[in-house]
NUVEX-163636 format. One record per residue: x, y, z of N, C-alpha, C in turn. Coordinates in steps of 0.05 Angstrom, whole numbers, plus 5000, padded with zeros to 4 digits. Atoms other than C-alpha are relative to their C-alpha. Example, Ala and Ser with C-alpha at 12.3 -4.5 7.8 and 13.67 -1.06 7.14 Angstrom:
BEGIN
501849765000524649105156501850245000/498449764999527349795143498550225014/
end
This chain:
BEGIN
501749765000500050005000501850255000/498049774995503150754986499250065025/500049884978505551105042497050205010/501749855000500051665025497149855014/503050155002493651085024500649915043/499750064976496850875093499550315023/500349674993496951685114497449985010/502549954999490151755096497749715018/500350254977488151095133499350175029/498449974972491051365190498550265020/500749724998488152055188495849885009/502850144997480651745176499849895026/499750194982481251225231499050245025/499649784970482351855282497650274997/502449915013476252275244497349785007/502250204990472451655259499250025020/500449984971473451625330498850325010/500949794989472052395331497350184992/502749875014465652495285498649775011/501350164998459052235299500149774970/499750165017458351615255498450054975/500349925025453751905205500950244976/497949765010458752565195502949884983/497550075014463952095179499649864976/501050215023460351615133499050244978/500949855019457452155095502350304997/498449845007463252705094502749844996/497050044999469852265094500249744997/499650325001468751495085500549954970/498550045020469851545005502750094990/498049735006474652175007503449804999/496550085000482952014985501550155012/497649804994489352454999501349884972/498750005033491852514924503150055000/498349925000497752824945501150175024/498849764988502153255000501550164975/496949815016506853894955499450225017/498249714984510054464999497950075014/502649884977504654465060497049904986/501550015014499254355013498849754996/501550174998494353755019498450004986/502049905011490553544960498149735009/502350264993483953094978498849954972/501850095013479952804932496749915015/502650184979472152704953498449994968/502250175017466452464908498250264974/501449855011462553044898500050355008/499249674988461853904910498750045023/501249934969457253814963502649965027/498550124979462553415007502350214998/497349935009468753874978498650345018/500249794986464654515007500450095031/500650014975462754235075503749885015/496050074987471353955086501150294999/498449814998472754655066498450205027/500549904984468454985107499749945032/500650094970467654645169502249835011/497850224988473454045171502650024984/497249855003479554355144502450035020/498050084977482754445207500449815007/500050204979481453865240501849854978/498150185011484353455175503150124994/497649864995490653955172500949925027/499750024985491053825240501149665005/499550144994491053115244501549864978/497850035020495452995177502750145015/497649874990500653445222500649865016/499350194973500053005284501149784982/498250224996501452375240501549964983/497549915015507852695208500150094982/499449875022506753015151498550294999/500949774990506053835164498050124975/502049935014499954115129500050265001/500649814993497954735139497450304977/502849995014491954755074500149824987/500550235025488354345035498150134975/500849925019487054384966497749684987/502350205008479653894961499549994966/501349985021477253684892498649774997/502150205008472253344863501149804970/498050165027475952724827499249725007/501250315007474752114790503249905004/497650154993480551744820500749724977/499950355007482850954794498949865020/501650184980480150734851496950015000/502750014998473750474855498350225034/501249864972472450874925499550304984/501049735004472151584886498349954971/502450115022465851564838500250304994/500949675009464252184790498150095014/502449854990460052674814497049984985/502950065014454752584758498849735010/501550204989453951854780498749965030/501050014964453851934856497650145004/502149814988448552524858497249905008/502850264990441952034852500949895022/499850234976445651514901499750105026/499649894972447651884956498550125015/503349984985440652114970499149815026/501450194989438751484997502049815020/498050124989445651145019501950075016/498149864997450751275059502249944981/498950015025456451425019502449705006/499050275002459950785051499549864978/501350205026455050395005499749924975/500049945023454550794945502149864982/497850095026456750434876498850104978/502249925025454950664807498549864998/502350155006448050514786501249774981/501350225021448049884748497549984978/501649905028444949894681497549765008/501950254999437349524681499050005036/501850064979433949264740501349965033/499650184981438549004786500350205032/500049884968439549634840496550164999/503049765001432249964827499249875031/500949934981430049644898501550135018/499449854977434450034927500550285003/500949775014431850644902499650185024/501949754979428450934954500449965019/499549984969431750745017501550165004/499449704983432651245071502049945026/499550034970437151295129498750185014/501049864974435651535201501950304992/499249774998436752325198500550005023/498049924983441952475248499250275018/501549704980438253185275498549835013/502250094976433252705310501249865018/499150154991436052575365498149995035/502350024981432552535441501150325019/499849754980436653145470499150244981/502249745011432653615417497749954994/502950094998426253265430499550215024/501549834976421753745477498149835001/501350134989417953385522498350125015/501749914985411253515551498649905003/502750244984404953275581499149804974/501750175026402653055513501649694988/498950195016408852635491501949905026/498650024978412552455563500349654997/500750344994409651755567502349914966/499150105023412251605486502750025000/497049915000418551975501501949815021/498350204986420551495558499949664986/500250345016418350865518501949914980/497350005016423350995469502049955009/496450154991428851105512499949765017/500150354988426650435549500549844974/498750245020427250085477502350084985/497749905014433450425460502049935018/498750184980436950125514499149705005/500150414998434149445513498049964977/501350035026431749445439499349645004/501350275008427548735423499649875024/500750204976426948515497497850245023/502049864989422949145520498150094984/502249835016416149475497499449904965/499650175030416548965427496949854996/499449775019412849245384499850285011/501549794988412249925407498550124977/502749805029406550295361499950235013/501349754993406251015373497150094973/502649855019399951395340499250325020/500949735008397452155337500150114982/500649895021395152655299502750074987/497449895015400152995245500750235011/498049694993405953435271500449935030/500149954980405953125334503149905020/496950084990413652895339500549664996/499950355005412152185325503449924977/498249985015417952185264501750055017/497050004984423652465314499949885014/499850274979421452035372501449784980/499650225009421951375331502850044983/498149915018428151645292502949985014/498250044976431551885355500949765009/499650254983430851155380502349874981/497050015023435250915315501350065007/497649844994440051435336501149915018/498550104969441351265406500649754991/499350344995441050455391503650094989/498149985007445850665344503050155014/498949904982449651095387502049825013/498650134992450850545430500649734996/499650255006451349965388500750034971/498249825030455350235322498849744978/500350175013454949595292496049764999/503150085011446849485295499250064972/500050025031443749405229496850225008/502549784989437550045244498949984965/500949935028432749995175498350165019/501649824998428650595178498050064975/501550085019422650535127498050165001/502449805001416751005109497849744984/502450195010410550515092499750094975/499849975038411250895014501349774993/497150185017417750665013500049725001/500550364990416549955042497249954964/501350065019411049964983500649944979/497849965032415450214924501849735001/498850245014420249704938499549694998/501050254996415949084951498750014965/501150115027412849254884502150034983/498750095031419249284839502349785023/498750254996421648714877499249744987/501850245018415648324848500450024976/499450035023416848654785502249964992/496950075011424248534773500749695018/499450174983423847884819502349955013/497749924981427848044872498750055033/501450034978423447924927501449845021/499550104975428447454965502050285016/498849754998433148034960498750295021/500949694993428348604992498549795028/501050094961426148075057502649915011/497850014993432847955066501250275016/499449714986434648695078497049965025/501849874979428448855124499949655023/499450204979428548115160502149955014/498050014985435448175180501450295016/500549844978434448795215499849955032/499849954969436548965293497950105009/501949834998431449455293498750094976/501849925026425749585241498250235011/500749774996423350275247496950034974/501749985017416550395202498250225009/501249654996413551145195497249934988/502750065027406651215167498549864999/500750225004403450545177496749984993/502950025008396150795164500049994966/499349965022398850745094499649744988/500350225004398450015090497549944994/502150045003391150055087498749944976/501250095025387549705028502149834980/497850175015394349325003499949805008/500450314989392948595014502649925002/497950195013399448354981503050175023/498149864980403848855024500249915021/501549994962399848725090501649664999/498350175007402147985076502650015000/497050005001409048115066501350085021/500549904975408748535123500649865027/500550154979406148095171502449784996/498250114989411247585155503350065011/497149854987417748075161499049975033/501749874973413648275227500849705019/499350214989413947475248502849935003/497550214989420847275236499750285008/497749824978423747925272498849985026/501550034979419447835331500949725017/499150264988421347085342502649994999/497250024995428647225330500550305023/500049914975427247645391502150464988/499549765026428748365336497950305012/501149834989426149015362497550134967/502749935018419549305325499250315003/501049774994417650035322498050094978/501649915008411250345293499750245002/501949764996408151015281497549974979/502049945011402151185250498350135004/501849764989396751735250497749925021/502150034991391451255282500149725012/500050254982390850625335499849774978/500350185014391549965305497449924992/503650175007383549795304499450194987/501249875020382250405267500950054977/499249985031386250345205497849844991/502350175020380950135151501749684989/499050235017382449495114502349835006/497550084994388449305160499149715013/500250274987388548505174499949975019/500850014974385748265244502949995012/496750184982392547865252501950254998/499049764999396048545241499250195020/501249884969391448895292501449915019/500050184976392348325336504050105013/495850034990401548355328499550295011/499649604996400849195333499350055025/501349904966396649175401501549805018/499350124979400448655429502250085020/498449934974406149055461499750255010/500649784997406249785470499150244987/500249685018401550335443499750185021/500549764994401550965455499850244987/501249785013397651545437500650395007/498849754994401552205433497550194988/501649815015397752805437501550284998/500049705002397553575416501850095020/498649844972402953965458498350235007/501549664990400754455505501350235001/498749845012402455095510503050075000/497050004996408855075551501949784981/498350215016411754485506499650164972/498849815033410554945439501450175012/498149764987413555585473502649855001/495850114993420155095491500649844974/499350055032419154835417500650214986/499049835021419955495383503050105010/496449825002426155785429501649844994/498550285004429455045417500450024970/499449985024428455115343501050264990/498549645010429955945344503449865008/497150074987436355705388502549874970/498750205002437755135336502250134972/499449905037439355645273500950365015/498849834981442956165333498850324997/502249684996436856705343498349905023/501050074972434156805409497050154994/503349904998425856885416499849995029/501150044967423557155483497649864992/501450124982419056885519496950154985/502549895001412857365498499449984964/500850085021413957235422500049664997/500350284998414856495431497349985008/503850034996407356485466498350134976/501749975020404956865408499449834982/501050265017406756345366499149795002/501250294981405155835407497749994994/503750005001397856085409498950164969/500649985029397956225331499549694997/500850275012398855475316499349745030/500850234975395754935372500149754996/500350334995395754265351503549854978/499650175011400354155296504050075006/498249924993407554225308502550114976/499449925019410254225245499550254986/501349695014405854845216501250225024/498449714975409755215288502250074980/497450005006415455015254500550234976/499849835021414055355193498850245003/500049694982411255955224501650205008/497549834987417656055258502450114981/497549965030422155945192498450174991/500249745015417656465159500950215016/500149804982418556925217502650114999/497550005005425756895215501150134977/499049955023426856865150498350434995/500349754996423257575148501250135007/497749894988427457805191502150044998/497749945008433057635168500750094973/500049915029432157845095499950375007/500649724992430358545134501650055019/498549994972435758515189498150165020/501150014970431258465248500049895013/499550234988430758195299496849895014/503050074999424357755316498350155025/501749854983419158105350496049915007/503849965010410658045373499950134985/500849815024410158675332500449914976/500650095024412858385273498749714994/501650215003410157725285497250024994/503349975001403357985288499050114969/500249875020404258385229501149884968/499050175025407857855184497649904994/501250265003403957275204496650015006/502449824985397957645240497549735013/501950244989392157205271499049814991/501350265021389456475253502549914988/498950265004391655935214502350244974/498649905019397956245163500149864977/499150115025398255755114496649944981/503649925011392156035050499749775002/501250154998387655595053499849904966/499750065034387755604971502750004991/497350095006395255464963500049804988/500350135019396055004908502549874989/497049975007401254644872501050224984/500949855030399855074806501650235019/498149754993401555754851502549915012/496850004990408055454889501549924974/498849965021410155264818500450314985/500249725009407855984793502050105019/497949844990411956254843502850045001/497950104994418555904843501050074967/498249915026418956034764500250364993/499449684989417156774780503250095005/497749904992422656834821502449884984/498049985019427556534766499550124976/500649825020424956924717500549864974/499450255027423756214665496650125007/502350135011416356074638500849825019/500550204982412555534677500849764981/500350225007412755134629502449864985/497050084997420455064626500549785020/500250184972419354764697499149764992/500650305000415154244680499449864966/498950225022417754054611501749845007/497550254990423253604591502650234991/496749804995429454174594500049845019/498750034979434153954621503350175007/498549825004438754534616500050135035/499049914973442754784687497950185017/501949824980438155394695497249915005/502750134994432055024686499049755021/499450224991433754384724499950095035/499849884983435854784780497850125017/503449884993428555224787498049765008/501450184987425454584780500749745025/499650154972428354214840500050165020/501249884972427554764887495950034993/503350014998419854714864499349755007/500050344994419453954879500950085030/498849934976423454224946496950075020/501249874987418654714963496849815006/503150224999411754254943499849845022/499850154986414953764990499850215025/499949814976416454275053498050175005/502049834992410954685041496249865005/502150105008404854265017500249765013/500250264993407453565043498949854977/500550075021405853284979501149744992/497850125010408252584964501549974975/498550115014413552294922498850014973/500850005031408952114863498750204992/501649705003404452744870501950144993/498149795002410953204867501249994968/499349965029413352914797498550024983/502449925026406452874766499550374997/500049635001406153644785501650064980/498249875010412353774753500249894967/499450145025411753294691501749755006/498650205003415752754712498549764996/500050264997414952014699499949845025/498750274974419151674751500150285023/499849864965418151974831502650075010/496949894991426051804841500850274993/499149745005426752444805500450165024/500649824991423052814853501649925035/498650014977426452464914503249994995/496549935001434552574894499550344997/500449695004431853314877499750095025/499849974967429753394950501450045011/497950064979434153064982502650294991/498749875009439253514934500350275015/500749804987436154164956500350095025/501249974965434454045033504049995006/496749994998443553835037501050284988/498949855001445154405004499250215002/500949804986441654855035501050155013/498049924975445454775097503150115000/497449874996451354995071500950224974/499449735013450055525016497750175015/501249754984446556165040499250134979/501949995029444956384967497849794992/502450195010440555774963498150045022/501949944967437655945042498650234983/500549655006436356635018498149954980/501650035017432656344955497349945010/502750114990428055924985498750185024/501849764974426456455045498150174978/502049935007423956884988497749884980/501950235012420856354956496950025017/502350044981416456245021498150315005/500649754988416157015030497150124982/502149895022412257104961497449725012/502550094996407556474978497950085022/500949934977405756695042499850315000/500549744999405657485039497150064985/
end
């Protein structure tokens, strides 16, 4: 092995031990060291997303620990390169994968059938974790049941089923619990599954027959995580397939987690014997926060993006939105984002006067106008958006409109590409995903979508 591949080894290894495990898998587990010349460190990573976030944020730390193990650094010069090694992939091929995989995983697509079921799997998002969960009367009981099966995953509370209405934290609870297992058991196998996605790929498993392939992944799961489960309703052939993942992980003594909007006896069309597994260990029915648990939700989320909300605009918004927690959320991101497009700083006064009383989000919001809007603001025709261009500036407009449909409207997967003209949904979920990552680390694209939201909502 060159000295360099041994370097970079060396360097990783000690990046491992000091990033959480999905910072390292997804910023540094494909990345090379191409070269040391005169101080100068060149990396190699995959793609521009990863080459922004090493320059901006982990620069030191790898200068740093290239100096500790002998070779003095003092910058690095990142690029985005197609190496000989199979570990650095072009950037055009990785951009679909890396949506769904960590970049451990990622290999070029394969031509034809043979990776399509693994299209649409998701990992556990790493922001959910249990110390930015707010806890209150409504979700206390759900919030300790977790961390009881996150410490003794498959021998406590198996299955746990949470249920409430939408927005009520169910998604970070059950997410969080992933996180921690993982946390303290690196090497657990955590599938995290949205009842779409469990759909999508059970049916091109049948259609590309590859069905031992797709119970293999979800039956040899530590922990099976499943969002959504009122979604299963009216699929016979799912609910079946279902139920037997559901059996072996249960008898190989495999932890079980549920959400869904509604108790197991009231999903329509859902099999008795499915009732029967869902009630047999722990539900629980999270409700509505009250008011002190939104108030410590908005300064937690002002906190989380470093803007402080007293106390007297936090209750305003609090008692703007009451049940759903999500629509706070986006209350508060418009509020902000106002603000900060106006350098202010958040206020009642302007809260009242942005957002002003009642529900904020029109009641006639459509896809048709968040498309109208989003080509507005690039100054294309709509009907650039949802043709077949596929030209930079057009491509671009239309994945922050697929962005916004999703964040603003909740819109699924296949709804978002029929809006736009697409065919295939993957479109509309690598566009997302695309968007929501590089968000966080350009401020010309923050700044876009703030007035994006500013025109729907004003």
């Amino acid at each position: 092995m060159e000295e360099k591949n041994k370097l970079w080894l060396a360097v990783l290894g000690e990046i491992e031990l000091t990033l959480s495990r999905g910072n390292y898998l997804t910023w540094f587990k494909n990345s090379q060291l191409l070269g040391v010349t005169d101080g100068v460190a060149t990396i190699g990573v995959v793609n521009i997303f990863i080459k922004n976030q090493l320059e901006n944020k982990y620069a030191p730390l790898v200068c740093e620990l290239l100096t500790k193990n002998g070779v003095a650094v003092r910058q690095l010069d990142i690029r985005v390169s197609k190496a000989s090694s199979d570990k650095i992939i072009d950037d055009v091929d990785l951009a679909p994968a890396v949506i769904n995989e960590p970049l451990a995983t990622v290999k070029k697509p394969l031509a034809g059938a043979a990776n399509l079921s693994h299209e649409y799997r998701q990992g556990l998002n790493e922001r959910y974790t249990f110390d930015n969960f707010v806890v209150g009367s409504g979700n206390e009981l759900a919030y300790a049941a977790c961390q009881g099966v996150a410490k003794y995953p498959g021998s406590k509370y198996n299955p746990l089923y949470l249920y409430g209405g939408v927005g009520v934290g169910k998604t970070h609870l059950i997410q969080a619990l992933g996180n921690e297992v993982l946390a303290k058991k690196p090497d657990a196998k955590i599938v995290y599954a949205t009842t779409e996605q469990f759909v999508q790929e059970f049916v091109d498993a049948l259609r590309f027959k590859r069905t031992t392939e797709f119970a293999k992944h979800y039956r040899s799961a530590d922990v099976l995580i499943v969002d959504d489960m009122q979604f299963i309703a009216g699929k016979e052939k799912v609910q079946e397939e279902f139920f037997h993942t559901f059996n072996a992980l249960y008898q190989a003594n495999k932890q079980i987690v549920i959400s869904s909007d509604l108790p197991p006896h009231n999903i329509p069309t859902l099999e008795n014997r499915l009732k029967s597994r869902f009630s047999a260990g722990m539900t629980i029915d999270m409700q509505n926060p009250d008011l002190e648990t939104r108030c410590a939700i908005v300064q937690t989320k002002a906190l989380a993006t470093d803007v402080e909300i007293d106390q007297e605009t936090a209750e305003y918004l609090a008692n703007l939105v009451k049940s759903n927690i999500r629509e706070l959320e986006g209350a508060l991101n418009r509020l902000l984002a106002f603000c900060e497009v106006r350098g202010l700083s958040p206020s009642v006064e302007i809260a009242e006067s942005f957002l002003g009383s009642g529900d904020m989000r029109p009641k006639s919001l459509s896809p048709k106008q968040v498309i109208e809007t989003a080509a507005k603001h690039f100054q294309i025709p709509v009907s650039d958006i949802t043709g077949p261009k596929r030209d930079k500036d057009i491509v671009v407009p239309r994945q922050v409109a697929m962005y916004m449909l999703r964040s603003e409207l909740h819109l699924s997967f296949p709804r978002i590409a029929k809006e736009l003209g697409r065919k295939d949904h993957t479109t509309a979920i690598h566009s997302i995903a695309k968007i929501e990552r590089e968000s966080h680390i350009d401020p010309t694209l923050r700044g876009t979508l703030s007035e994006i939201r500013e025109l729907l909502y004003v």
